[in-house]
C-alpha positions in Angstrom: 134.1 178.8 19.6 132.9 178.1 23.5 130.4 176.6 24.0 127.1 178.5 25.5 126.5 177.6 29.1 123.0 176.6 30.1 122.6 180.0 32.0 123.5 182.1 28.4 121.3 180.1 26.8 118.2 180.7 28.8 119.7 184.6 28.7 119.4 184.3 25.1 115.9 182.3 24.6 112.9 184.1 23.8 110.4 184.1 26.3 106.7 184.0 27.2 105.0 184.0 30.8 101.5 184.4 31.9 99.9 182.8 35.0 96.7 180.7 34.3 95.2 178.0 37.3 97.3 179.2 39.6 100.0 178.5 37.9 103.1 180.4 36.2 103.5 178.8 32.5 106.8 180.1 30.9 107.3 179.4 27.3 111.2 179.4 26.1 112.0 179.3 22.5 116.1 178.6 22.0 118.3 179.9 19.2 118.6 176.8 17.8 114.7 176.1 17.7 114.2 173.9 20.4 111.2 174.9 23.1 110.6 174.5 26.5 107.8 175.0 28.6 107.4 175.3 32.2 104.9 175.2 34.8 105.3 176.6 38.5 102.7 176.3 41.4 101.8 179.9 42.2 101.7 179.3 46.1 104.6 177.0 47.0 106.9 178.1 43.9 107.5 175.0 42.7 108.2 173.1 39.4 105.1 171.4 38.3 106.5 170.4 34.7 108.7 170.9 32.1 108.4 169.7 28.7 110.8 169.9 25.7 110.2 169.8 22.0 112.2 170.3 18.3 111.5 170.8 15.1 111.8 167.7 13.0 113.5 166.9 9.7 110.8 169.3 7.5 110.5 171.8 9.6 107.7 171.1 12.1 107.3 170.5 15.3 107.4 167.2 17.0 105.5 166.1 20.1 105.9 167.4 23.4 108.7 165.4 25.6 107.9 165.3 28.7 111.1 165.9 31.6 109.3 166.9 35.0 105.6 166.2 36.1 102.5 164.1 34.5 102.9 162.8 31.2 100.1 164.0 29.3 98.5 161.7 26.5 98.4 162.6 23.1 95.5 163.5 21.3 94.0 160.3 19.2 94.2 160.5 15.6 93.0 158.7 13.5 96.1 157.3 12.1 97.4 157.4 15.9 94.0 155.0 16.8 95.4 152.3 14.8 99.3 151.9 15.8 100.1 149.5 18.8 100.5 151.3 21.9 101.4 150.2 25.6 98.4 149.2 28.2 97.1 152.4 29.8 97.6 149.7 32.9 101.4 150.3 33.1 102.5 151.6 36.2 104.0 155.3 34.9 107.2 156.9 36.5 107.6 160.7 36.7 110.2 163.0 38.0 109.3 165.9 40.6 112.0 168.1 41.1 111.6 170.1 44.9 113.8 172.6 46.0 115.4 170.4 48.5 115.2 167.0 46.5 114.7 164.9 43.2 111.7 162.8 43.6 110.4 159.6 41.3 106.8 159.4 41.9 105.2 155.9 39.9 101.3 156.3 39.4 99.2 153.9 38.5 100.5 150.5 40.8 98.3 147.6 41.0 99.1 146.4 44.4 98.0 148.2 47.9 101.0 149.9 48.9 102.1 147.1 51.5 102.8 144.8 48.8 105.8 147.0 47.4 109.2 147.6 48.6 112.2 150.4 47.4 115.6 149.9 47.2 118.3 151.2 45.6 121.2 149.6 43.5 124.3 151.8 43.4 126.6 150.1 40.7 123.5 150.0 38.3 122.3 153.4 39.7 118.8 153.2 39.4 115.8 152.7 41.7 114.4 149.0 42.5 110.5 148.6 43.3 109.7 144.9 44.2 106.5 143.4 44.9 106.5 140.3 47.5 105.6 138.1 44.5 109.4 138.9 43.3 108.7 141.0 40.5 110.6 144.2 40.3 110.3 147.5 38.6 113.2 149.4 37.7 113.3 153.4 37.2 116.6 154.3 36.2 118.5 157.4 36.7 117.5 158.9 32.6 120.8 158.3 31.3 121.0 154.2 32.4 119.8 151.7 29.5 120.3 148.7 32.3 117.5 149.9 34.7 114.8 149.7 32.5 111.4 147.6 33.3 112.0 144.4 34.6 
């Protein structure tokens, strides 16, 4: 049995659309119960974010993993309030997909923008950020262990 390819699959999916913000939000549910959700900007036409999520081990549905755009933060439970979690300081790194180009955005950076510097390092394949204090910040490419946070 072949495999379905990416295009039959979204053929396949049920779908959802309404525009709200200005902005297209398309809702695909998969065969095999996975969901997606996009978001397009209205005016330029392009992808704003797209998030992926699949029903656990008992049936319900997991939380929202982000691929493309702002990472949203979960709503605090009270369960939630009480686990460790990572300092809201953390410089964050998101993808933005254009039509012409993939772009890594990182928010949240605690230097002025003179301090940093981008490079790239092709055997690891990921992206370098260093500061001039020598400290470095690696986004890898999603697939890369190696590249991680230095």
């Amino acid at each position: 049995m072949a495999v379905p390819s990416w295009r039959e699959r979204l053929r396949a999916a049920r779908k959802a659309a309404l525009v709200q913000d200005g902005k297209r939000k398309i809702h695909y549910l998969f065969e095999d119960g996975k969901e997606m959700a996009e978001e397009y900007d209205m005016k330029t036409g392009r992808l704003v974010s797209r998030k992926w999520r699949e029903k656990n081990a008992l049936g319900g549905f997991g939380m929202w993993q982000v691929e493309v755009g702002d990472p949203t933060s979960p709503p605090m439970g009270a369960l939630e309030s009480e686990l460790i979690k990572e300092s809201s300081s953390n410089p964050v790194f998101m993808r933005k997909d254009t039509l012409t180009s993939f772009q890594w955005r990182i928010r949240n950076l605690p230097y002025p923008k003179e301090v940093y510097s981008v490079s790239v390092e092709k055997e690891q394949r990921c992206c370098v950020v260093r500061t001039t204090n020598k400290k470095s910040i690696k986004a890898a490419n999603g697939d890369d262990d190696e590249c991680k946070t230095q």
